[in-house]
C-alpha positions in Angstrom: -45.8 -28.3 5.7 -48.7 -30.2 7.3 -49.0 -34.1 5.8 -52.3 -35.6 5.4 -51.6 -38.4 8.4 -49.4 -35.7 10.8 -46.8 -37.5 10.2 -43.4 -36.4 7.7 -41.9 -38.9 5.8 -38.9 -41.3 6.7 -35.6 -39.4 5.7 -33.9 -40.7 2.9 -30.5 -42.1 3.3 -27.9 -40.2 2.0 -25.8 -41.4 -1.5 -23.1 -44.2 -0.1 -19.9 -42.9 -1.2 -20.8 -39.7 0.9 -21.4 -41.4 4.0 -19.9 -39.0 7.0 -18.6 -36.2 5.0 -19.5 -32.7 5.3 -20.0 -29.6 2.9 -20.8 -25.6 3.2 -23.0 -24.6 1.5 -23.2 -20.5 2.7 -20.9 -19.0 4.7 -20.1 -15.6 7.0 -16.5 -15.5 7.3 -16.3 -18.6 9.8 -20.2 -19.0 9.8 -21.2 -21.4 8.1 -24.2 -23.5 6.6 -23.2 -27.0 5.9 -24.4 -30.6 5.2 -23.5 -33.7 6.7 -24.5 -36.8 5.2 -25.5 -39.8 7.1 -27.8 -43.2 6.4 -30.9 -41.2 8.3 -30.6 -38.6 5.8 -28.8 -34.9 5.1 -28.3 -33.0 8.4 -28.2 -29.2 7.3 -26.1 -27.2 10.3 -26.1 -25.0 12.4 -28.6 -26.9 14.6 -30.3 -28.3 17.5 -29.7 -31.8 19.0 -32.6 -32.0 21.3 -31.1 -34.4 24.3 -33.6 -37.5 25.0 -33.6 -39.8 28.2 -35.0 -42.5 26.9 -36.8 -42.6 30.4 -38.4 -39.3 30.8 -40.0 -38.2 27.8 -40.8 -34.4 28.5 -41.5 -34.6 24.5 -41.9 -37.2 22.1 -38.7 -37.5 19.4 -41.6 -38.6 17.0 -43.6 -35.5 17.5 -39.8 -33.4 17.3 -40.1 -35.2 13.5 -43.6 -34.6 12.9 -44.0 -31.7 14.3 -41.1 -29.4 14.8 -38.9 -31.3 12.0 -36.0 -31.7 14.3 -33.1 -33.6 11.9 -31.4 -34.9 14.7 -31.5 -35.4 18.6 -29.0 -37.1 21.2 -29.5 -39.5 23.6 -27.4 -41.7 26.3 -26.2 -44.9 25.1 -24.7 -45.6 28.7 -28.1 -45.0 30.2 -29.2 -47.4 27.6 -26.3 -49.5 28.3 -27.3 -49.6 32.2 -30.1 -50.5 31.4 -31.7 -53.8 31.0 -35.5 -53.1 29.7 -33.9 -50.6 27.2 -30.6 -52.3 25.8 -32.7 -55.8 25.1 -35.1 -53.1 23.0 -32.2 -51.8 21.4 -30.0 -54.3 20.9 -33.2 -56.4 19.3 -34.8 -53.7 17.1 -32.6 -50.6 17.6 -31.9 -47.1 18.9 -34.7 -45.8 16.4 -37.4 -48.0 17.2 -36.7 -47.6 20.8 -37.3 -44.2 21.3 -39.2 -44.1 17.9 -37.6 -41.4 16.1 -37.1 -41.9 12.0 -34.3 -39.0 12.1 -30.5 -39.1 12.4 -29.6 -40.7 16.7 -26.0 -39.5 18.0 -25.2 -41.2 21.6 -23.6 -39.5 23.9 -20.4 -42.5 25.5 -21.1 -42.1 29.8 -18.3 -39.2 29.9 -21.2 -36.6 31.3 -22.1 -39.2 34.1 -18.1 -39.5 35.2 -18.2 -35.7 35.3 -21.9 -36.5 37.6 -21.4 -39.1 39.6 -17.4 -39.6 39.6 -17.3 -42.6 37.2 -18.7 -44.9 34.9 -18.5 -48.7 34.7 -18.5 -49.4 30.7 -15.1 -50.0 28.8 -13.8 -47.6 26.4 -14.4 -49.9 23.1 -17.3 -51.4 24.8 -19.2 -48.9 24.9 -18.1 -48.3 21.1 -19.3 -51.7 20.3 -22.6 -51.2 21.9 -23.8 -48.2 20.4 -22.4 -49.7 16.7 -24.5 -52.4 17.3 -28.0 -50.5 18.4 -27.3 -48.8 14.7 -26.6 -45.0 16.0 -26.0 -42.6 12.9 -23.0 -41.0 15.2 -21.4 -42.7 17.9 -19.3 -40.9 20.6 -16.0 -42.3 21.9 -15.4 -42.5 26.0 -13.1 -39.2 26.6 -12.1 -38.3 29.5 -13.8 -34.9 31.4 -11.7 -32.4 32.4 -13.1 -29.6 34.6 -12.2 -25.9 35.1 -10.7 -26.8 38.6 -8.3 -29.4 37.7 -5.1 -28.6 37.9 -2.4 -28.2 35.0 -1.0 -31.4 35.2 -4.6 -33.6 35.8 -6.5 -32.2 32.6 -3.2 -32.7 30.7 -3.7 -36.3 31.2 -7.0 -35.9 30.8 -5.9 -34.8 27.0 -3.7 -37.5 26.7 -5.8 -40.4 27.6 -8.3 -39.1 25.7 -6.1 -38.9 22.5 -4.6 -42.3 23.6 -8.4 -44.1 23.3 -8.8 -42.2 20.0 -7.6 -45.2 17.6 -9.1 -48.4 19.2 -12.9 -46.3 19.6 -12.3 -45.9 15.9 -11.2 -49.6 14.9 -14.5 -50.9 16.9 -16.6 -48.1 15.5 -15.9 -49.2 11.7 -18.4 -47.9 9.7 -20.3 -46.1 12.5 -19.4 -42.3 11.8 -18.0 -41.3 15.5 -17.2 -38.2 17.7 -13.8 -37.5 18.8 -14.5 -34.9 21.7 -11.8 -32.3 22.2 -10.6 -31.5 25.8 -8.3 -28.8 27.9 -10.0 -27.4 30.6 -9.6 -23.8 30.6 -5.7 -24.0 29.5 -5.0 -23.0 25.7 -1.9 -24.9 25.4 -3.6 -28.1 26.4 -7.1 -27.0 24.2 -4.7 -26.6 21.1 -2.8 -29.9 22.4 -6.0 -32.2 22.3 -7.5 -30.2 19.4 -4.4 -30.7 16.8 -3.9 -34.3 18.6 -7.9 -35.6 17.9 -7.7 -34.3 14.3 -5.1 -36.5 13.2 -8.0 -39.4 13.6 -10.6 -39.5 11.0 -13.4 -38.9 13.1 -16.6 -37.1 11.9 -17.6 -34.7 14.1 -15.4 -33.1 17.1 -17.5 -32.0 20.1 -16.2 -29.2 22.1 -16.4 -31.6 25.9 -15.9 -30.1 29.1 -17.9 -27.0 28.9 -20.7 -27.4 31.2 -19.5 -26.2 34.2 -17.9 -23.3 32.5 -21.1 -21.9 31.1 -23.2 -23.5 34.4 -20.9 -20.5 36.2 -21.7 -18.2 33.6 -17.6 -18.1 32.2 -18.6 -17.1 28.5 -15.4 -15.2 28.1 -13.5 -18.5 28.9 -16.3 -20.3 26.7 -15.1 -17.8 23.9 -11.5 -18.5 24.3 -12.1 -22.4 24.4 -14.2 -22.0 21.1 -11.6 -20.1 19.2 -8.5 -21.9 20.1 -10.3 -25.3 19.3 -12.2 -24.1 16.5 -8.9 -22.7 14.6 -7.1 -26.1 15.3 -9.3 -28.3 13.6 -9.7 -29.8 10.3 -12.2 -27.4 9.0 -14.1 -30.3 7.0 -15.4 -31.6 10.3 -18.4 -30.1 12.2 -18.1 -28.6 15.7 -20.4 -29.7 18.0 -20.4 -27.7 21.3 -21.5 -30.7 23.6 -24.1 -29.6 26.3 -24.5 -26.2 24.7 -28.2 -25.2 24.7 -29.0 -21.7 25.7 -30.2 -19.5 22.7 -28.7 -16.3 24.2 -25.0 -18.3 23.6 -25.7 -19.1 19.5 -25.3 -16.0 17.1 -21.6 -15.8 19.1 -20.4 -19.0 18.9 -22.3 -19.7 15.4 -20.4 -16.9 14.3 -17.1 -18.4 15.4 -17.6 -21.6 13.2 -20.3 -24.0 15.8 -22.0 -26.3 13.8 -24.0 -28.2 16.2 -25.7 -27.7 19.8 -27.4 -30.1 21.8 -30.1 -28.8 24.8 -31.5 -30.9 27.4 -31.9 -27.3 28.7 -35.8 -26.9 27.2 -36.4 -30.1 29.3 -34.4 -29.3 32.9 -35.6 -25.5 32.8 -38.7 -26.4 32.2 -39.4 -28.7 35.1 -37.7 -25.7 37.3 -40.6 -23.6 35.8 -38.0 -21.8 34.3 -38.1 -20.1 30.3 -35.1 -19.9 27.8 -35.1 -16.9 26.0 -32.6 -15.4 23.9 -31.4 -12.8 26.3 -31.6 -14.4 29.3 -33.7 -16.9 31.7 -36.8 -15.7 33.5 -39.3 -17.3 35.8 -42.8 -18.2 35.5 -43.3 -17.8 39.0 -42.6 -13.7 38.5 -44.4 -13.7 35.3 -47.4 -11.6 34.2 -47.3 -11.9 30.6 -45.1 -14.0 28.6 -41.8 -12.4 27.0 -42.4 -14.3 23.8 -45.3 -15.3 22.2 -44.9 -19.1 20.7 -47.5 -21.8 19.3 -46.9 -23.9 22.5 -48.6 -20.7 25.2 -50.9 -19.1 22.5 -54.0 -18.2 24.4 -53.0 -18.9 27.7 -51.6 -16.8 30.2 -48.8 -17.6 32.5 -51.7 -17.5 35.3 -53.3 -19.9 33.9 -50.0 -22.6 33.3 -48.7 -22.7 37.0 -52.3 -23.5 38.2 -51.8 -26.8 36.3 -50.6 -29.9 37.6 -46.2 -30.2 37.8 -46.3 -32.6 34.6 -48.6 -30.8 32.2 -47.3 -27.3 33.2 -43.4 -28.7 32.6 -44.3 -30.1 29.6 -45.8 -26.8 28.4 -42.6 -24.7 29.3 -40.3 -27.2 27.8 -42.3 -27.0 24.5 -42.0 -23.0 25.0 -38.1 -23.6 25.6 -37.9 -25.9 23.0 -39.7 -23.6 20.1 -37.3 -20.7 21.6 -34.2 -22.4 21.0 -35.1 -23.6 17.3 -36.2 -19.6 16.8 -33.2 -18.4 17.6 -30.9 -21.1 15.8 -33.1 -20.1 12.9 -32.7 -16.5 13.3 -28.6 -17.5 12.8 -28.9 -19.4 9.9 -30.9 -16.5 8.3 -28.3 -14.0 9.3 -25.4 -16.2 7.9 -27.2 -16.2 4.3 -27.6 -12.4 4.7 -24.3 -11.6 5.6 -25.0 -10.5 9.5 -24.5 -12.7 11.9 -21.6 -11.3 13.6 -24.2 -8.3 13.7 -26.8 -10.5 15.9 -23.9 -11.8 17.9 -23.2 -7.8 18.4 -26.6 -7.4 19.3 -27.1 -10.3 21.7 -24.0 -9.4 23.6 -25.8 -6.8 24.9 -28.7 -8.6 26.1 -25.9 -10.3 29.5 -23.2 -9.1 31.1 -20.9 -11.9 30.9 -22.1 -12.6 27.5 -20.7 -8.7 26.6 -17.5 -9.5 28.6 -17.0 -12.5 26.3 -17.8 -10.5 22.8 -15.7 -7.4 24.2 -12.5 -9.9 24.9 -13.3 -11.3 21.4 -13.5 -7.9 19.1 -10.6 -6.1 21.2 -8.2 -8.3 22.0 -4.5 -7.4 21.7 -3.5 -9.1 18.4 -5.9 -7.3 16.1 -7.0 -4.6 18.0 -4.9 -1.7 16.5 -5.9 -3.2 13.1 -1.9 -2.1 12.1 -0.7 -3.9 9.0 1.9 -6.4 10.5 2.8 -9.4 10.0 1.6 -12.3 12.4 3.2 -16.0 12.5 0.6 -18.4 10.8 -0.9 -20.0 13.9 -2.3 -23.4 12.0 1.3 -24.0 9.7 3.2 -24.2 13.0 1.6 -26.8 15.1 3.8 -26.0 17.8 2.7 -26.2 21.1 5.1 -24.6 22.9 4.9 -21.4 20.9 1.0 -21.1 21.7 1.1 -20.9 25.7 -0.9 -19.1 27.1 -1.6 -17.2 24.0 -5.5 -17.3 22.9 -5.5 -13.8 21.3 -3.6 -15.4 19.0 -6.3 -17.4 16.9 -8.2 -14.1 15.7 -6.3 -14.2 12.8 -8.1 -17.7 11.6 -11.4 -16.5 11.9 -10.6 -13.0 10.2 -8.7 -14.9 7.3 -12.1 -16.4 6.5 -14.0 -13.0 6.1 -14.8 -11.9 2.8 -14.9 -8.4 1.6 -16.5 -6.1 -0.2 -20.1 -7.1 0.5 -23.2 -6.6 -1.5 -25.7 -4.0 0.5 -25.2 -1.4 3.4 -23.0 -1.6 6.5 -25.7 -0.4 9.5 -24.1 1.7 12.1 -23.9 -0.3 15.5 -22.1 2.1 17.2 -18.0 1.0 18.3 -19.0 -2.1 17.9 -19.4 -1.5 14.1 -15.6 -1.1 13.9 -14.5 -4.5 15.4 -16.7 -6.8 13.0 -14.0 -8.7 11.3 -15.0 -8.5 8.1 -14.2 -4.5 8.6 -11.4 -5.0 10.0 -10.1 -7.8 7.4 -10.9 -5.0 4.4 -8.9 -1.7 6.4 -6.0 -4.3 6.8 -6.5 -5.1 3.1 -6.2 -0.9 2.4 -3.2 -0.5 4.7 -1.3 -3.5 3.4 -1.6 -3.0 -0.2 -2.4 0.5 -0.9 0.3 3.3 -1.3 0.2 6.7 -1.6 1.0 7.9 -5.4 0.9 11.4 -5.1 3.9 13.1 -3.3 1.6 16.2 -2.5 -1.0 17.8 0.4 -3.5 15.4 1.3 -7.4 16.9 0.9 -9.1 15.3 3.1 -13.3 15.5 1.9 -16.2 15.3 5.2 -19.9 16.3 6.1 -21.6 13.9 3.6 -22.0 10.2 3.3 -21.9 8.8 -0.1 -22.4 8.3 -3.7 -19.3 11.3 -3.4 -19.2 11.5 -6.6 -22.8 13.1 -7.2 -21.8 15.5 -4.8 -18.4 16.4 -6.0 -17.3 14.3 -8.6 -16.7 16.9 -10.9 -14.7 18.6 -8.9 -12.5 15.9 -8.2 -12.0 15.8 -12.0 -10.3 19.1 -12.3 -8.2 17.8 -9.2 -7.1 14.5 -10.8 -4.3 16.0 -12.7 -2.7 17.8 -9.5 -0.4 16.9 -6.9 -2.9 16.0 -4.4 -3.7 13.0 -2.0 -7.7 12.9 -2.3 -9.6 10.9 0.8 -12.9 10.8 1.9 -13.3 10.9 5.9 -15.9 7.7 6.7 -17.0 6.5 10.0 -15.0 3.9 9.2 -11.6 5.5 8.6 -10.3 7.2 5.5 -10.7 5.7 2.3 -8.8 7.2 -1.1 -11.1 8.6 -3.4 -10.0 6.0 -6.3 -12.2 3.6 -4.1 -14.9 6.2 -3.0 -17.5 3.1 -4.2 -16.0 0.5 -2.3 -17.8 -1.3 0.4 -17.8 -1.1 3.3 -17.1 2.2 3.2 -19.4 3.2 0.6 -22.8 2.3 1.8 -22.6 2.9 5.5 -26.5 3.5 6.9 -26.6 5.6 10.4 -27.4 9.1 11.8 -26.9 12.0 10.2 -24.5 12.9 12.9 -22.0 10.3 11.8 -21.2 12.4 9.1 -21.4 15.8 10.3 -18.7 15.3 13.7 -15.6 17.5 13.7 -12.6 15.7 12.3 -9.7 14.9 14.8 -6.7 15.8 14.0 -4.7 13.6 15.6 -7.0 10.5 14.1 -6.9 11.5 10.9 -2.8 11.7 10.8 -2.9 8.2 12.7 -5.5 6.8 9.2 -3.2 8.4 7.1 0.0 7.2 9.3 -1.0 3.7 8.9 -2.1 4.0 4.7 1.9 4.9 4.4 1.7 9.2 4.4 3.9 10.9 6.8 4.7 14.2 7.1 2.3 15.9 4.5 -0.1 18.7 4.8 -3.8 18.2 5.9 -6.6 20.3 4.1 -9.8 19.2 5.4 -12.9 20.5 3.6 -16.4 19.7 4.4 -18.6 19.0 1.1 -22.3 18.6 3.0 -22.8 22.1 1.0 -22.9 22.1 -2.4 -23.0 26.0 -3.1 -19.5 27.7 -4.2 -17.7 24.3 -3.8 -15.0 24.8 -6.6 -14.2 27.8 -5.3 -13.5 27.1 -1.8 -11.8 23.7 -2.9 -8.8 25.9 -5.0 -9.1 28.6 -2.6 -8.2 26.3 0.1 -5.4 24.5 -1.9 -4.4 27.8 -3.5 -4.1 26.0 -6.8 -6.0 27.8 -10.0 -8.8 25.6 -11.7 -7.9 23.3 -13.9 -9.9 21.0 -17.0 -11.8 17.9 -16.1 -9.9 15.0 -16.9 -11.9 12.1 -16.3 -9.7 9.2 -18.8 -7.1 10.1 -16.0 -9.4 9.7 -13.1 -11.0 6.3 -14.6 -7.7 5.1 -14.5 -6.4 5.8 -11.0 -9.5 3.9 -10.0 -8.8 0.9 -12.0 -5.2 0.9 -10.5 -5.8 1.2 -7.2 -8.7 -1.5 -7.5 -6.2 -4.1 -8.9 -3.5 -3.1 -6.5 -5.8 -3.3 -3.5 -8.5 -6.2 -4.3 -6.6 -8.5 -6.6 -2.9 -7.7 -4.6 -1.5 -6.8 -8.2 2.0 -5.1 -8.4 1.4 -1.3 -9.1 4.0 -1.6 -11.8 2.3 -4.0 -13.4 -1.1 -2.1 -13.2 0.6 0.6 -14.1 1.6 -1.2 -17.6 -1.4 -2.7 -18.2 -3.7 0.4 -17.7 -1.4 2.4 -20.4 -3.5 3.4 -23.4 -6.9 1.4 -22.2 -10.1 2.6 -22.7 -13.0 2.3 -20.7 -16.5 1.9 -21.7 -19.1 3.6 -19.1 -22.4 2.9 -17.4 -25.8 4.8 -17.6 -24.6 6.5 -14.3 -21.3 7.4 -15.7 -19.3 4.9 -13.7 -16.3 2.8 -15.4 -18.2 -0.6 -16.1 -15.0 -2.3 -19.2 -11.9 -1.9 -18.9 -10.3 -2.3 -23.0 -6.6 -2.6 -23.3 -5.3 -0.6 -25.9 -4.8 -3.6 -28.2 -8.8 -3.9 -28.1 -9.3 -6.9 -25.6 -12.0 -6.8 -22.8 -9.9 -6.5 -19.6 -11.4 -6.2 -16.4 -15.0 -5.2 -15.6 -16.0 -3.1 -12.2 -18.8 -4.6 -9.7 -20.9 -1.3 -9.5 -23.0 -2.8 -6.6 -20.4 -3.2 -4.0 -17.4 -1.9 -5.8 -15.3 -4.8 -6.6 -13.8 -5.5 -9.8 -13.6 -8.9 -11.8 -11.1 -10.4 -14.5 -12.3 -11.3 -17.7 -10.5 -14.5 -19.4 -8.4 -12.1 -20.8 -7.6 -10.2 -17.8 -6.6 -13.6 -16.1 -4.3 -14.3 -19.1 -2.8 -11.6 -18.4 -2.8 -11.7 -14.6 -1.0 -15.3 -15.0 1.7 -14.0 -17.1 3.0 -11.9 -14.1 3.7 -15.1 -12.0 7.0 -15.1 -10.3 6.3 -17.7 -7.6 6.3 -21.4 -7.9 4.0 -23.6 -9.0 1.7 -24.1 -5.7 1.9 -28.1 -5.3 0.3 -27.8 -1.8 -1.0 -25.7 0.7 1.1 -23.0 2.4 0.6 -20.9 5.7 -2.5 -18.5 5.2 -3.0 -14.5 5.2 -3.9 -12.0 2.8 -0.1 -10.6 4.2 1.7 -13.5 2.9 3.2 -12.7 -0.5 2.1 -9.0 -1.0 2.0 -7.7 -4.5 2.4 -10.9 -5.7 -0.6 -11.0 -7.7 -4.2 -13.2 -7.6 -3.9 -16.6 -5.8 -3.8 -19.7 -8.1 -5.6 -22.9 -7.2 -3.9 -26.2 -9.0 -6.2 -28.8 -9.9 -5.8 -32.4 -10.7 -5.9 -34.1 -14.5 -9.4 -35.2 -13.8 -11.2 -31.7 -13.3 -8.9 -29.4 -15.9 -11.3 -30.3 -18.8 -14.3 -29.6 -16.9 -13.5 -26.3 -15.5 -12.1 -25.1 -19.0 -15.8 -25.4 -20.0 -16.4 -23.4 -17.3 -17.5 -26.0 -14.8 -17.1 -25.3 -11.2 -14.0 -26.4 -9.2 -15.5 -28.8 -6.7 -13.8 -30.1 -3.1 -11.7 -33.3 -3.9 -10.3 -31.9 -7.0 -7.5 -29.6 -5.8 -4.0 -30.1 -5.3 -2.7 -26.9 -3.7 -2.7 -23.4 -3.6 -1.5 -20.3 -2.5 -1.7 -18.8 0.7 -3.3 -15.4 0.1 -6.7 -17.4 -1.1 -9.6 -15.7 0.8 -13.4 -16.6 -0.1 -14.9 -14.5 -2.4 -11.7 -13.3 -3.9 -10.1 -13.9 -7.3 -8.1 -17.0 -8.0 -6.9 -18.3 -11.4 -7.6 -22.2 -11.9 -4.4 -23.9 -13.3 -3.4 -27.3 -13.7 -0.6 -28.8 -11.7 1.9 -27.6 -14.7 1.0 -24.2 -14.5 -0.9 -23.8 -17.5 -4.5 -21.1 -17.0 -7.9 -23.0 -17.0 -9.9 -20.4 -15.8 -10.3 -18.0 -13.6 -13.6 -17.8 -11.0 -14.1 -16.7 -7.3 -13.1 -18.7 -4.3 -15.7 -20.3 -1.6 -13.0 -21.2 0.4 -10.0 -20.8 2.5 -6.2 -22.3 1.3 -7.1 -24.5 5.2 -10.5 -25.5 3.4 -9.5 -26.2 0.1 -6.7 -29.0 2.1 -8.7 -30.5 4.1 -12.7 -30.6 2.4 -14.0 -33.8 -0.5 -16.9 -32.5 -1.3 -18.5 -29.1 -1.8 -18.0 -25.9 -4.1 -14.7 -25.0 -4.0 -14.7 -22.3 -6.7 -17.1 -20.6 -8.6 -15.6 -20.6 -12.1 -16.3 -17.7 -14.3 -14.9 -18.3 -17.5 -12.5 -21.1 -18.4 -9.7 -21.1 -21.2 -10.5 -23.4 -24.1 -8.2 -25.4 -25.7 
């Protein structure tokens, strides 16, 4: 938006009482868009901290307002500090007027120059004081650097000095929002040491320190592993800022594993080395014919033409270029996030480096998830042990796959093997082989050759099946799925080559699928459907069974069961119960869209679009009858394995918020009291007050970790609430 002077408008402050706190807003799985609140206005993450010297200028921070609408950038407060022209400016006027910029300031504390130059001469609540009193938005305490060639036994002190200046930086900071940087080196017990250490402060943000000279040596598989260990140790409700992280090639991965902020005084330094940041790589200008991007900064010049100007006009070009580069890509994530993708564009990016592909291959295969089997791991975040953790990074995988959410509106696009290891995949065939059993004792058909709708291809066959002894499953590039959920997603919309769907089956992979969904020692019929023509025929030939009548009341209800057993972890003897003598009232395309108990009430209702199913008030009623577990007065270990069968998650609010969500009100952060440990986002919970009584029942925007530890935000969509 172009104002009539050039110049935007002052932020607004944000509202008092939400000074320093932070919100998501959309989410993919551990992605997440978010808000922070500060007195320079609303920061809205993931984003770019552009790093300012406030001696070299390579761009303006007012023209970053005006111009690019940069929320926030980072400068030096111990370069201010040093000194003397700049800290009489600043300590006079402020850090704002100083460098001119109307936007949210963080300082960086001197720890980068120690790391440079071997020390710094400022005290640890010094420089706290100073950078209170030149009116930062978000100060940063003095940690202590730890590089990747320290030994053990230097970067654990390293952790412990730094969690030992944590409480006096905060006493002098006050009301100044600060950072409490986390630390470790390359070792996980001491990243998980200084991680769970820190977050026992109330600081605002937690920067990710000492990775610099880990991604200066190109280490992005250790960048990964410091990422996810950290990441998965910290209060959630606190942004992650990965300090000194500016390369666009680096954010769909680490955006995808829960980063929150960057900062870059990469589209400055590069540029001065004639140098480009793209998001694949970094090429020279000097071996440049044509530019590899097109951006507003070298429209209608050619590269030529740029390194025939003078050093200062052609750096200040190329840093432009970088700059407009970097906030592309960071864009480019926050778009995928609200669609659903990112861990898609991180798929695609790792392709684009070789170290970057070592880092996403170490992520997606690792040993604790990488068989996807349905066993039971120890919750990482409930133990806080150290000791148990050493050496153990694989470990955290199941934090950031507890977050996916599953099924997804729209198609899955084939990406090759990569397409099996995106978590949210993974999270919903663990989901299948945890919760789903087998209820046919017979010969498993096993239906191939044709991607779905399956039921316009042989859906009426599968009618006249229904009532025989037969295991029915469709063969997906994704694994087997039972035909009960042939319209669930993932597995339902998968968009790819035809050849995806017309491969031999193996054998031996299709007894391993059907291994690990609880069927041993059966018969395997496979028939391939991609032919219409004489398809009864061969189905009964091949099963030598004679033809039976349709029976579509029974097939609607092996649907329903299996859709209640699977995606709201329902007993199947209570499914069982409730399904006998319902009804069901059908869509135009002759899919199942009520579910009517016999009595007459309105049940459950399918989601045709991605195949979920919802609970209607009186479904949750009934769903909140079956409870056998205690009242949730806090917040237990998390997994959708914990408690299995034991039926939807509940969510206990306080006094305050009951009357409000029976009027079907949203269930906002602050409000909650405890819950269960199953709670995933996007999944069913039913709202109840700390007695146990049903206020409602809605979908969860948050994890049981979340719902602990966030004050403001949606917590819950409510979809209908109980009346008194």
């Amino acid at each position: 938006m172009k104002w009539l002077d050039g110049r935007r408008p002052d932020p607004k402050p944000c509202r008092e009482k939400d000074l320093g706190r932070f919100e998501i807003t959309i989410r993919d799985g551990q992605a997440r868009l978010g808000k922070l609140h500060t007195a320079h206005g609303v920061l809205e993450t993931p984003c770019l901290l552009p790093v300012i010297n406030p001696n070299i200028r390579t761009i303006e921070p007012r023209e970053m307002w005006d111009k690019y609408g940069i929320q926030a950038l980072i400068t030096n407060s111990y370069v201010i500090w040093k000194h003397d022209h700049l800290k009489e400016v600043a300590l006079e006027k402020n850090v704002h007027e100083l460098i001119d910029y109307p936007g949210i300031i963080m300082t960086d504390s001197g720890t980068f120059q120690s790391y440079i130059y071997g020390d710094v001469e400022v005290g640890v609540e010094e420089i706290v004081e100073f950078q209170k009193n030149i009116g930062v938005d978000i100060a940063t305490m003095l940690d202590v650097f730890s590089r990747p060639d320290m030994t053990y036994s230097q970067v654990e002190d390293a952790v412990d000095e730094t969690i030992k200046r944590a409480a006096p930086s905060l006493e002098t900071a006050g009301s100044t929002m600060l950072n409490g940087p986390i630390q470790g080196g390359i070792f996980p017990e001491l990243r998980a040491k200084s991680a769970i250490g820190m977050s026992k402060f109330d600081f605002t943000v937690h920067p990710i320190g000492g990775i610099v000279p880990i991604m200066e040596q190109q280490r992005y598989k250790d960048l990964a592993k410091i990422m996810l260990v950290c990441k998965s140790r910290l209060k959630p409700s606190k942004p992650v800022h990965m300090f000194g992280c500016g390369h666009p090639m680096l954010f769909p991965m680490l955006v995808a594993m829960g980063a929150d902020l960057f900062d870059s005084a990469a589209y400055a330094l590069f540029a001065r080395d004639g140098r480009l940041l793209t998001p694949w790589g970094t090429e020279k200008i000097a071996e440049m014919t044509e530019w590899p991007m097109i951006t507003p900064a070298i429209s209608g010049v050619t590269p030529a033409e740029v390194r025939a100007l003078p050093k200062s006009e052609r750096t200040e070009i190329l840093a432009r270029f970088n700059l407009e580069i970097t906030l592309q890509e960071l864009s480019r994530c926050r778009q995928a996030v609200r669609d659903g993708t990112i861990w898609r564009l991180a798929e695609r990016r790792s392709h684009e480096h070789s170290a970057l592909r070592e880092a996403f291959l170490w992520l997606v295969t690792n040993p604790a998830k990488s068989s996807m089997e349905p066993i039971i791991l120890d919750d990482i975040s409930a133990s806080k042990e150290i000791g148990e953790q050493k050496g153990r990074w694989e470990e955290n995988w199941e934090w950031l796959l507890n977050a996916q959410y599953t099924p997804r509106n729209g198609c899955e696009t084939w990406g090759g093997i990569d397409t099996h290891h995106r978590p949210h995949i993974v999270m919903a065939r663990r989901r299948l082989f945890t919760r789903w059993r087998s209820t046919s004792p017979g010969d498993v058909l096993v239906l191939h050759g044709a991607p779905a709708p399956w039921r316009t291809k042989v859906g009426d066959l599968i009618e006249r099946l229904v009532s025989q002894d037969i295991e029915i499953m469709v063969l997906t590039p994704l694994g087997l799925i039972p035909w009960s959920l042939e319209d669930l997603n993932p597995w339902a919309q998968i968009e790819g080559p035809d050849w995806l769907w017309k491969r031999r089956p193996d054998m031996m992979w299709i007894k391993s699928e059907l291994e690990r969904l609880g069927i041993f020692e059966r018969k395997i019929l496979c028939m391939d459907i991609s032919e219409g023509e004489g398809l009864h025929q061969r189905a009964f030939d091949l099963l030598k069974i004679e033809e039976s009548e349709r029976d579509r009341e029974m097939l609607n209800r092996w649907q329903i069961f299996d859709k209640l057993v699977v995606l709201n972890n329902i007993h199947p003897n209570d499914a069982e119960e409730i399904l006998e003598g319902a009804t069901y009232v059908m869509s135009r395309t002759d899919r199942v869209k009520n579910v009517i108990h016999a009595d007459g009430r309105h049940l459950f209702s399918p989601r045709l679009a991605e195949g979920g199913i919802s609970l209607t008030i009186e479904g949750a009623k009934w769903a909140h009858s079956l409870r056998q577990n205690p009242i949730p007065l806090g917040f237990g270990p998390e997994g959708i394995i914990n408690n299995c069968a034991g039926g939807i998650a509940w969510v206990v609010v306080d006094d305050d918020a009951a009357p409000f969500i029976r009027q079907g009100r949203t269930v906002m952060h602050g409000f909650i009291l405890g819950c269960d440990g199953w709670v995933r986002p996007d999944e069913t919970v039913l709202i109840v007050d700390k007695n146990g009584n049903l206020l409602g029942v809605g979908r969860s925007q948050s994890t049981a970790s979340e719902m602990e530890s966030f004050t403001k935000g949606i917590a819950i969509k409510t979809r209908e609430g109980l009346p008194l």
